[in-house]
Biotite code that builds the C-alpha atoms (Angstrom):
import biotite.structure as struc

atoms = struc.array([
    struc.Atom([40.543, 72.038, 21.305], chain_id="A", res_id=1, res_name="UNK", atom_name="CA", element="C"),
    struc.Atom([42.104, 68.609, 22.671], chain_id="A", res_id=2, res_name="UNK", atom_name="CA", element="C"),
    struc.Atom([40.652, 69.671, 26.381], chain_id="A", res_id=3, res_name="UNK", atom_name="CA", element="C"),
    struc.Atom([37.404, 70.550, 24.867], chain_id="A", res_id=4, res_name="UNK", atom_name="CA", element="C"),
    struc.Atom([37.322, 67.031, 23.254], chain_id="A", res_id=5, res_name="UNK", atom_name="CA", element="C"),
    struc.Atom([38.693, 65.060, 26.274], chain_id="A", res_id=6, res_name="UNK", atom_name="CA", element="C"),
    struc.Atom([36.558, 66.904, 28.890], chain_id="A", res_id=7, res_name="UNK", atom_name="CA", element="C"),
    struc.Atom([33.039, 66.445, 26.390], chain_id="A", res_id=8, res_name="UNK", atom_name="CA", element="C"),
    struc.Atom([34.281, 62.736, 26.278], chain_id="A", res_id=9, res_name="UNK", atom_name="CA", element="C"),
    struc.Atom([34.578, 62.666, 30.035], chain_id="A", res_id=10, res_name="UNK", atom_name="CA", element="C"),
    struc.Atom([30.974, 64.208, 30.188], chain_id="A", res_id=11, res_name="UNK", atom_name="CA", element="C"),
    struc.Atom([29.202, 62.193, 27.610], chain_id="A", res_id=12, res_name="UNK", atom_name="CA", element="C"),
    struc.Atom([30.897, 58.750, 29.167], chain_id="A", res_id=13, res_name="UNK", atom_name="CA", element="C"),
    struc.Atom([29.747, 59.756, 32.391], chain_id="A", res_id=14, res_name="UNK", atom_name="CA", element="C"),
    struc.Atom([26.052, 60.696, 31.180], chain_id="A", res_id=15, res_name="UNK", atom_name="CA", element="C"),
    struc.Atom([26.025, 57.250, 29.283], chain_id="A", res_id=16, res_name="UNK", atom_name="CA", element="C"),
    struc.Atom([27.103, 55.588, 32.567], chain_id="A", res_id=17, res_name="UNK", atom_name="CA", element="C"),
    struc.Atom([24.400, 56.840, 34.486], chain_id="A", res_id=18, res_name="UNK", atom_name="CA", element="C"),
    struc.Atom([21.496, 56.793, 31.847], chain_id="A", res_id=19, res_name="UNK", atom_name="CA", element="C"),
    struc.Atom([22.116, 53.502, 29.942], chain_id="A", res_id=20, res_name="UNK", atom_name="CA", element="C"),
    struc.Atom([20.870, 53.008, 26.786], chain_id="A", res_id=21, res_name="UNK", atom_name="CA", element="C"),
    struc.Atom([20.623, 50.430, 23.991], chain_id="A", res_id=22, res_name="UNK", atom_name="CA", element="C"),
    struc.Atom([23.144, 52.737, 21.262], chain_id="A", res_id=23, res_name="UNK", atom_name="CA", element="C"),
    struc.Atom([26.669, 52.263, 21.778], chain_id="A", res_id=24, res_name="UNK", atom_name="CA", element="C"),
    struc.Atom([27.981, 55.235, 20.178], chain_id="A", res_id=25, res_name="UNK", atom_name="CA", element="C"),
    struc.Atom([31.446, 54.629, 20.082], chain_id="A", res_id=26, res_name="UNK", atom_name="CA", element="C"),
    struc.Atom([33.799, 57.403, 20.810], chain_id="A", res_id=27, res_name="UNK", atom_name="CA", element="C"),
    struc.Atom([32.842, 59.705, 18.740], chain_id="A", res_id=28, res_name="UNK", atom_name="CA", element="C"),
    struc.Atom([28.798, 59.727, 19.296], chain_id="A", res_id=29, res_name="UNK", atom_name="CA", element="C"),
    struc.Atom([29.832, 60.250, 23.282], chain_id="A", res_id=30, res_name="UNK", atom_name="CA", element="C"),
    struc.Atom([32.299, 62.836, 22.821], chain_id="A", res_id=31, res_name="UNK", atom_name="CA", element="C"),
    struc.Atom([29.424, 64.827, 20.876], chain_id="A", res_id=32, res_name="UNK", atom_name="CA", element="C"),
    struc.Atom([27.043, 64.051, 23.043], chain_id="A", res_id=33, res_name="UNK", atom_name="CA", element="C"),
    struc.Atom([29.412, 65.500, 25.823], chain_id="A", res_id=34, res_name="UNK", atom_name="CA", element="C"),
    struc.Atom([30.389, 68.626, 23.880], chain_id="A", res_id=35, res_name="UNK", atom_name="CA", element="C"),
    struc.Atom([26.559, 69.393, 23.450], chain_id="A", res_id=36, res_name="UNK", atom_name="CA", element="C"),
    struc.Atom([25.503, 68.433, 26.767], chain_id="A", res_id=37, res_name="UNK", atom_name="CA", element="C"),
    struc.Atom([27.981, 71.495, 28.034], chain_id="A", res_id=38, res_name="UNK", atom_name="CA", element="C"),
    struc.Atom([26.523, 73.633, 26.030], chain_id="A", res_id=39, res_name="UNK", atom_name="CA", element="C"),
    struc.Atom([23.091, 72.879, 27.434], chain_id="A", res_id=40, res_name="UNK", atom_name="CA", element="C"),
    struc.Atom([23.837, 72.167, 30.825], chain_id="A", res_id=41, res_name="UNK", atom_name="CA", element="C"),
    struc.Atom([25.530, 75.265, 31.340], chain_id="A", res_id=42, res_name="UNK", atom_name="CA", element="C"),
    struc.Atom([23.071, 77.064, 29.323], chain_id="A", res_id=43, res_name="UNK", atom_name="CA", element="C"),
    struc.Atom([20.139, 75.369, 31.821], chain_id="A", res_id=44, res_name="UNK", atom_name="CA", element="C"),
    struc.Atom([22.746, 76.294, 35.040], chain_id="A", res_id=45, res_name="UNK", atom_name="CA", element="C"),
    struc.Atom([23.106, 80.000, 33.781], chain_id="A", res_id=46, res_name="UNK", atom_name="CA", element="C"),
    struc.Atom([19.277, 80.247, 33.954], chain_id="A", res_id=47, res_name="UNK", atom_name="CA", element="C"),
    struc.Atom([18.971, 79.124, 37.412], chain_id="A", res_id=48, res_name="UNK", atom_name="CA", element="C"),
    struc.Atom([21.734, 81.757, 37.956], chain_id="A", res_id=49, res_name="UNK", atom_name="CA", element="C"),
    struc.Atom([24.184, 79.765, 38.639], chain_id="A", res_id=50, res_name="UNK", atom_name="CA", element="C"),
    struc.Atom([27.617, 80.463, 37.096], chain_id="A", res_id=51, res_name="UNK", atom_name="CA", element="C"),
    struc.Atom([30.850, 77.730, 37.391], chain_id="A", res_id=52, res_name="UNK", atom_name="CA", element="C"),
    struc.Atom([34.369, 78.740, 37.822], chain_id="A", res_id=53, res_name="UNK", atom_name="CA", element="C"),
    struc.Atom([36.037, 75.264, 38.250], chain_id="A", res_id=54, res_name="UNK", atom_name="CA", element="C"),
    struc.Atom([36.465, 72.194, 36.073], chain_id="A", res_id=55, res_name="UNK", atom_name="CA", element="C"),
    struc.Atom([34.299, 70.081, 38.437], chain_id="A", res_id=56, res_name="UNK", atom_name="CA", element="C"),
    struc.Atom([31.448, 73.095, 38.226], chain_id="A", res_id=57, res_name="UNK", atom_name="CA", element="C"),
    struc.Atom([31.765, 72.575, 34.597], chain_id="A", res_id=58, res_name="UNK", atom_name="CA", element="C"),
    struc.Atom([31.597, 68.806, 34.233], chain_id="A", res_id=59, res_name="UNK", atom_name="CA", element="C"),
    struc.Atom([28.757, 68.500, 36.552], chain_id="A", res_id=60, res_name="UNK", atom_name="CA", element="C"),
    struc.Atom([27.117, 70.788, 34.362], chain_id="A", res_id=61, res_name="UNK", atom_name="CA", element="C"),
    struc.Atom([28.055, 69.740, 30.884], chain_id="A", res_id=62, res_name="UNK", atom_name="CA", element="C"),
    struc.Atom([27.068, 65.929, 32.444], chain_id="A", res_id=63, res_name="UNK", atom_name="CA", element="C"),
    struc.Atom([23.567, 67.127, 33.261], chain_id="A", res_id=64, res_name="UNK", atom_name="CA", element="C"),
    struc.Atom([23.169, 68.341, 29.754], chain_id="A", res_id=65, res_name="UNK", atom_name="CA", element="C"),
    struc.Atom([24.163, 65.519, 28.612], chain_id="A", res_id=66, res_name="UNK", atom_name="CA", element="C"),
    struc.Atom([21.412, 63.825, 30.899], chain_id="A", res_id=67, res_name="UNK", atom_name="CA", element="C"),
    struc.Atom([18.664, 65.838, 29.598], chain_id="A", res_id=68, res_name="UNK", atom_name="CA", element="C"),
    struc.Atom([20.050, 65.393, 25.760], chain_id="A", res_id=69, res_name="UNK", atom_name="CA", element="C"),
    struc.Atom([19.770, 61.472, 26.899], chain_id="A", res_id=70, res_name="UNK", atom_name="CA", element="C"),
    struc.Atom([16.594, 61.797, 27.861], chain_id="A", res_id=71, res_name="UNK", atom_name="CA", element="C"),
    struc.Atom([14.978, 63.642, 25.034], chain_id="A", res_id=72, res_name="UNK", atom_name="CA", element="C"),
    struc.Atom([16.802, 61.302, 22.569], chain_id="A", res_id=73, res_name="UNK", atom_name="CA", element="C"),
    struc.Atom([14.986, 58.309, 24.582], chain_id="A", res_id=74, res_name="UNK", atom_name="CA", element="C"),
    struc.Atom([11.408, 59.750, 24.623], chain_id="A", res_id=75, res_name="UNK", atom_name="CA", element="C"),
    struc.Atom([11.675, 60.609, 20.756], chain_id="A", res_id=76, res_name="UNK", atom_name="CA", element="C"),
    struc.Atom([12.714, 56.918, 19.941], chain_id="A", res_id=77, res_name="UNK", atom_name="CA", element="C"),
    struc.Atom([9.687, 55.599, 21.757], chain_id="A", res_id=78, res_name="UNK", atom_name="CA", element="C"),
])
C-alpha cells in the first residue's frame, strides 16, 4: 500500500512536471493522479503488447497515463 502510494506520487509529480498546468493539486490530487495514470498507462502499454517487469517499465508507464489523464483533463476545461 505505502509503495503503491509513493510510486503513484512519483508518477503523478513527474507527469505534472512535464505537462504543467494551472491546478496545484497538492499531494494528494498528484498521488491520485499517479495511481490512475498506472492503471491507464499500463492498460494502454498492454494493448500495444507490451508487458513491464521492472519498476522503471512501470513508472514510465504509469507516467504516460498520467500524461494522457493530463491531457484529457486540459481539453475538457477548455
Amino acid at each position: 500500500m505505502i509503495w503503491t502510494i509513493l510510486v503513484g506520487f512519483a508518477a503523478g509529480a513527474l507527469a505534472k512536471y512535464i505537462m504543467p498546468g494551472e491546478e496545484g493539486g497538492g499531494f494528494i490530487l498528484t498521488t491520485l493522479l499517479g495511481i490512475a495514470g498506472a492503471v491507464i498507462g499500463s492498460f494502454l502499454i498492454g494493448l500495444l503488447g507490451i508487458y513491464t517487469d521492472s519498476i522503471i517499465g512501470d513508472l514510465v508507464s504509469a507516467v504516460i497515463g498520467a500524461l494522457v489523464l493530463l491531457w484529457a483533463w486540459n481539453k475538457f476545461k477548455k
